[in-house]
N, C-alpha and C positions, 0 to 999 in steps of 0.2 A: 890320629887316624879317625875317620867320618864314620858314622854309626854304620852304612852300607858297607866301609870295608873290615869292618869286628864283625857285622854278621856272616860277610863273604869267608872268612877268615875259621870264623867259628863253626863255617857249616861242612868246611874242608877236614878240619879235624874230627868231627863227628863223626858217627856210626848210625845210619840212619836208617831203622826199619821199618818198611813200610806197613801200614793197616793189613797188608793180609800175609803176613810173614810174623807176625805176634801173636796172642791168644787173647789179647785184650780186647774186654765191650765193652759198650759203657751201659750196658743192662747190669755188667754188675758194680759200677759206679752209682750211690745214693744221686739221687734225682737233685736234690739241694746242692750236691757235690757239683751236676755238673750247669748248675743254674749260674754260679757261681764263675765257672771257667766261661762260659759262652758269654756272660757280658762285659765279663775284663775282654775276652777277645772282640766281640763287637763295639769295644769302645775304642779299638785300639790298639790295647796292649799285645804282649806277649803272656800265653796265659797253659803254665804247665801243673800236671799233673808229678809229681816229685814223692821220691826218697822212698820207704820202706813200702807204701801203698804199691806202687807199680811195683816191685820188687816182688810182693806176695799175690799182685795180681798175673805176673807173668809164670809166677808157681805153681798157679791156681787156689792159692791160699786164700781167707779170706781176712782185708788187711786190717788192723784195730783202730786205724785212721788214714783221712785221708787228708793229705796236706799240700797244699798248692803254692808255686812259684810264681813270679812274674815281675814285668819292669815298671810296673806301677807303683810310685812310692806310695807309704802306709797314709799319706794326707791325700791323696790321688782313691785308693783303695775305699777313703772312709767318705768320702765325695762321692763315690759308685755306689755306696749300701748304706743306705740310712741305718740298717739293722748293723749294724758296725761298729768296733771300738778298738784305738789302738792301744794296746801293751807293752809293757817290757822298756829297759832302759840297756841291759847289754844288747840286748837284740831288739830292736822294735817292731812290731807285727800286728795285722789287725784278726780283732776275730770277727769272724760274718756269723752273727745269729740267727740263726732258727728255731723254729719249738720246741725238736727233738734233737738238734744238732748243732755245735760246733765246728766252722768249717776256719780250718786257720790257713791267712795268706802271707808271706811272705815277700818280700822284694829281694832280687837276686843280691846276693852278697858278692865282696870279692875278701882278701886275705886283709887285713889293714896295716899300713905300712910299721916298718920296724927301724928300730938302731942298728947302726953299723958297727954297734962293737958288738963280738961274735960271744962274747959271755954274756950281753943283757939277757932280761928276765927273759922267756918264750909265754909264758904262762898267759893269754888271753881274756885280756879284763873289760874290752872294748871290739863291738861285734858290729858297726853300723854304717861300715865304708860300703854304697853299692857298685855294684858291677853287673857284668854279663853273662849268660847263661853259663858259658865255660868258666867264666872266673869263680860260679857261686859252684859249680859241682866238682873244681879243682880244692872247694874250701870244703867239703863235706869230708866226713870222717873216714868211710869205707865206700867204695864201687860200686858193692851191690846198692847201695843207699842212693847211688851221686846219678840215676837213673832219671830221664824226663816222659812222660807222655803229652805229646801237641794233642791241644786239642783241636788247634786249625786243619790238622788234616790226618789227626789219628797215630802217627808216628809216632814210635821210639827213639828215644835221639841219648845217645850213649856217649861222652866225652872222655871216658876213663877208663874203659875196659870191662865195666861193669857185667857187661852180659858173658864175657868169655869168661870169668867167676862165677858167675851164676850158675854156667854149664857147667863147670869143674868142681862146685860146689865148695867154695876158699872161699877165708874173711880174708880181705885185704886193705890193709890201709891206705890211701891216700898221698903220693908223695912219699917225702924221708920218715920211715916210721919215728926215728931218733926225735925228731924235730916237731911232727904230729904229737905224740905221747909228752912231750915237754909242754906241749903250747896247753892240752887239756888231757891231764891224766886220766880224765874216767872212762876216754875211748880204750884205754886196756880194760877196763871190766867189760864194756859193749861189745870187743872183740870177743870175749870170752861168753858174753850173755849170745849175740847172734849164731856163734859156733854151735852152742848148745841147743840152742834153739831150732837151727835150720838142719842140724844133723851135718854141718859143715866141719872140716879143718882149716885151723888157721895157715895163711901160705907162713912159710919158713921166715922171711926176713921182719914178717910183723912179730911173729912168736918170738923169734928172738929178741926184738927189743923190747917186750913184753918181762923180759928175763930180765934184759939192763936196768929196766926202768922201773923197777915192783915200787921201789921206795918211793918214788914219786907221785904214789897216788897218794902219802901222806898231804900232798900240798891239795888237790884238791878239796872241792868244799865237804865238809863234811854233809851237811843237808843232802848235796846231792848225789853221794857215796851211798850213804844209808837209804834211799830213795832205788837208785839202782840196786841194791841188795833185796829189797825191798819185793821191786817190780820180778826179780829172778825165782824168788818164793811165792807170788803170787800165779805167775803164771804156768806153772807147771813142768818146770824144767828145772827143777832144783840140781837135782840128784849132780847131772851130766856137767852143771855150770860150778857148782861147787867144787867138786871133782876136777876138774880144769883149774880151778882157784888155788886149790890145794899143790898139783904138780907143778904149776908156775912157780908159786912162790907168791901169788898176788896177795892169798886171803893175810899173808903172816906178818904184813908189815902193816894192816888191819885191824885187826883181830887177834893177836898174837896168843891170845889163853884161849879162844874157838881152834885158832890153828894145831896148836900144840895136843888139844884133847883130841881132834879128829886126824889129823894126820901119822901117816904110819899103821890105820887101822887100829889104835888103841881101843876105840869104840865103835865096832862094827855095826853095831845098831844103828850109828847115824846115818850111813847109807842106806838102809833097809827104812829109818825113818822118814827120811827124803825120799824116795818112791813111793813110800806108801800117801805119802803128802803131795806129790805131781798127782796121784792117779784119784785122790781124792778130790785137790783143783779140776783137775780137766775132767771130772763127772759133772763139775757146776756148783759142787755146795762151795759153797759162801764161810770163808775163814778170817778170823778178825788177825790183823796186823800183830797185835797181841801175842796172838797163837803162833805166826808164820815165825815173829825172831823170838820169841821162845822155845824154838824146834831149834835154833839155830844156838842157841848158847846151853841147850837142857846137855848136850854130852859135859860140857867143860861144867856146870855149876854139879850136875852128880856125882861129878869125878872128885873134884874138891869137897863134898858133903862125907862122898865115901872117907876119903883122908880125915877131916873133921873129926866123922865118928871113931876111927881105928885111935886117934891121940885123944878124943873123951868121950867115951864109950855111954855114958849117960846121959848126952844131949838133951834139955828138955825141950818144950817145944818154942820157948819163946826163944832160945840161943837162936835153935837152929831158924826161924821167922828173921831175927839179923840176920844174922850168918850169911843167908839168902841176899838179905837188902843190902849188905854190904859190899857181897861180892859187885851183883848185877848194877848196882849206882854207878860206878866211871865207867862201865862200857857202856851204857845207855849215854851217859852225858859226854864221851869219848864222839858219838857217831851224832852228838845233838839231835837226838829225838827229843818231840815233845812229851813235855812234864805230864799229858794226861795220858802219851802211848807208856811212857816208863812207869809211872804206877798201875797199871795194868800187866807189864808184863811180870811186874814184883808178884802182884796178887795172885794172878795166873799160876806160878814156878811156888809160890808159897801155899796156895789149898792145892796144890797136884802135892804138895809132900803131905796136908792132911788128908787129902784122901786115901794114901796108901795106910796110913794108922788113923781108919774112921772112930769118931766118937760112939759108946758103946749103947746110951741109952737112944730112942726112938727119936724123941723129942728135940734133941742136939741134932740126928740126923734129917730131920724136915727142914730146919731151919739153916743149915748147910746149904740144900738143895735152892733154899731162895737169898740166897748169897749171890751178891751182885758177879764177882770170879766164878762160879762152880759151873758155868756155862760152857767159859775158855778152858778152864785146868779141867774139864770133863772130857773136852775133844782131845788136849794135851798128854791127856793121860792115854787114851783111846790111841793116839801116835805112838806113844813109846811103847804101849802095852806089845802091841799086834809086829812092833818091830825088835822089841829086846828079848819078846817071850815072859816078860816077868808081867806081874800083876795082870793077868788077862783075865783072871776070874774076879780081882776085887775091881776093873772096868766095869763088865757086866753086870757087877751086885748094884755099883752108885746107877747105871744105866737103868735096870730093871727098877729100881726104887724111885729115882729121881721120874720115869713116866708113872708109875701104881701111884705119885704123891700128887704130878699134875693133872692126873687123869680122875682123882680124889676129886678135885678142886674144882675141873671143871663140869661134875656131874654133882655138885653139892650146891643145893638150894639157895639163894640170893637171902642174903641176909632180913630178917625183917623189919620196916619200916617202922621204930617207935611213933608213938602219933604224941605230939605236942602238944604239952596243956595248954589251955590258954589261960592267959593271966588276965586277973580279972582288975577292973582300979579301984 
């Protein structure tokens, strides 16, 4: 079939709306953004605006990137912007630099072909077959995502039902959920992270295979499991995504000793934790990764410390410093994080237990304070405090001490200059 009749083809199937039936500018597209799309279109190509950016621009949200399509291969791309480099070997893509910004393009994908025996692998090791605008938004995960904006004439151009989800406010897969969730397991956690996020429901036939398929996100990669866990604590939707984690069944084929402590409400604290940690994200302070999965594993290691202490009631401190290290070691190296986030989170989970039984003299207490952890396990503890009800007074004592010690330091006189003999010959 001739390139005129895939686009005759492709424009039939479409849903096509026009510039004044959307809400989209491009006042609020970055100016680099759309430097970007006008010269792949005046060179030529096909040059769209794609996936969650038009998605939060037609919500009026404001999107965290903006990512662009087109039928320029990535050596075609890197020919058009000297500020250019291509990436990636499953997917290859260029990024167009700026000072302030990354703008990433892509060339349309389509599905890459597969074996006819109906048990081969599904699992997607190979991402670089191109295609046409409908082939690459038939290969997108969910609808709302699989969205284009032309920028040749302003248009929304919808191949997938994207925008009647939009309105109805459903995550919806792509195709056979069955067949989707096999080929890349972690769109069951994205279903669950976009639900959470947009204040959506999942439609019915993706949640269900969501149910089928929990076990299967054991095969994806770990990097990029813990990466999405990751991104769900960062950005302020814990509470709602975990909570969806939890009724599916996703988090337990995961996390099996997380799931175990928080499910069923054993530790009602952990919800009350996760809110107080969305609302702390979405003020804008700044939480180290550290902190975010140490909220996330502090119900399951207190729970097992409590157990701990009730069979040795005289725990000294260095037991319980293993104890700690031991537990958190395979689930850190379960989810492959790196060796310098997992000794952080030990240090973190380990001074949040000496802070609760501070050292008595002065002097042990300063030197706490300029402890590389007591930064992390000060906010950690500040989380559990305010959400278990317990230690909220010994928060406040290390708080009020740890500033009267920095506020010492910073109003104390710069040390004096010894002056150097000179040595005579």
């Amino acid at each position: 079939m001739s390139d005129e009749r895939i686009a005759s083809s492709e424009q039939e199937t479409a849903v096509v709306v026009d510039r004044s039936d959307h809400p989209i500018s491009r006042r609020r597209i970055p100016e680099n953004v759309l430097k970007v799309l006008y010269r792949l279109h005046r060179s030529g190509y096909r040059a769209y605006l794609c996936g969650g950016s038009v998605r939060d621009l037609l919500m009026m949200r404001t999107p965290k990137d903006f990512d662009i399509a087109t039928d320029a291969h990535p050596a075609e791309i890197r020919r058009l912007f000297r500020n250019s480099r291509i990436i990636g070997r499953r997917f290859r893509l260029a990024h167009v630099i700026f000072q302030d910004m990354i703008v990433e393009v892509s060339t349309f994908r389509r599905e890459p072909e597969r074996g006819t025996d109906e048990n081969a692998e599904l699992l997607i090791t190979d991402d670089n077959t191109f295609g046409s605008p409908l082939q690459d938004a038939r290969r997108r995960d969910f609808t709302i995502n699989a969205l284009f904006y032309n920028i040749a004439d302003f248009s929304v151009i919808d191949y997938v039902g994207g925008l009647d989800d939009l309105n109805q406010k459903r995550v919806r897969v792509i195709g056979d959920p069955d067949i989707r969730f096999r080929e890349d397991p972690v769109r069951m956690m994205r279903a669950i992270e976009f639900a959470s996020r947009l204040g959506f429901e999942i439609e019915h036939d993706t949640y269900e295979a969501i149910l089928r398929h929990r076990t299967e996100i054991l095969k994806a990669s770990p990097p990029r499991v813990a990466e999405e866990i990751l991104e769900v604590l960062r950005r302020g939707w814990s509470r709602e995504a975990f909570r969806r984690m939890v009724d599916s069944g996703l988090l337990e084929p995961l996390l099996p000793e997380v799931y175990r402590a928080i499910a069923g409400d054993r530790t009602p604290y952990f919800w009350k934790m996760t809110e107080v940690l969305d609302r702390t994200v979405q003020s804008g302070r700044k939480i180290s990764d550290a902190v975010l999965l140490s909220v996330l594993l502090l119900p399951w290691v207190m729970d097992e410390l409590e157990q701990e202490e009730k069979r040795k009631p005289k725990l000294r401190i260095g037991e319980v410093m293993l104890f700690i290290r031991e537990l958190i070691q395979p689930v850190c190296a379960r989810m492959a994080l790196p060796a310098t986030t997992r000794h952080h989170i030990e240090q973190a989970v380990e001074t949040l237990w000496r802070l609760l039984e501070p050292p008595s003299d002065r002097r042990s207490q300063i030197r706490f304070v300029y402890r590389e952890p007591f930064h992390d396990a000060l906010a950690l503890l500040e989380l559990y405090a305010f959400s278990s009800g317990k230690y909220v007074e010994v928060f406040r004592q290390w708080q009020s001490f740890a500033q009267r010690v920095r506020r010492a330091e910073a109003e104390a006189p710069p040390p004096a200059r010894r002056r150097r003999r000179r040595r005579h010959a």
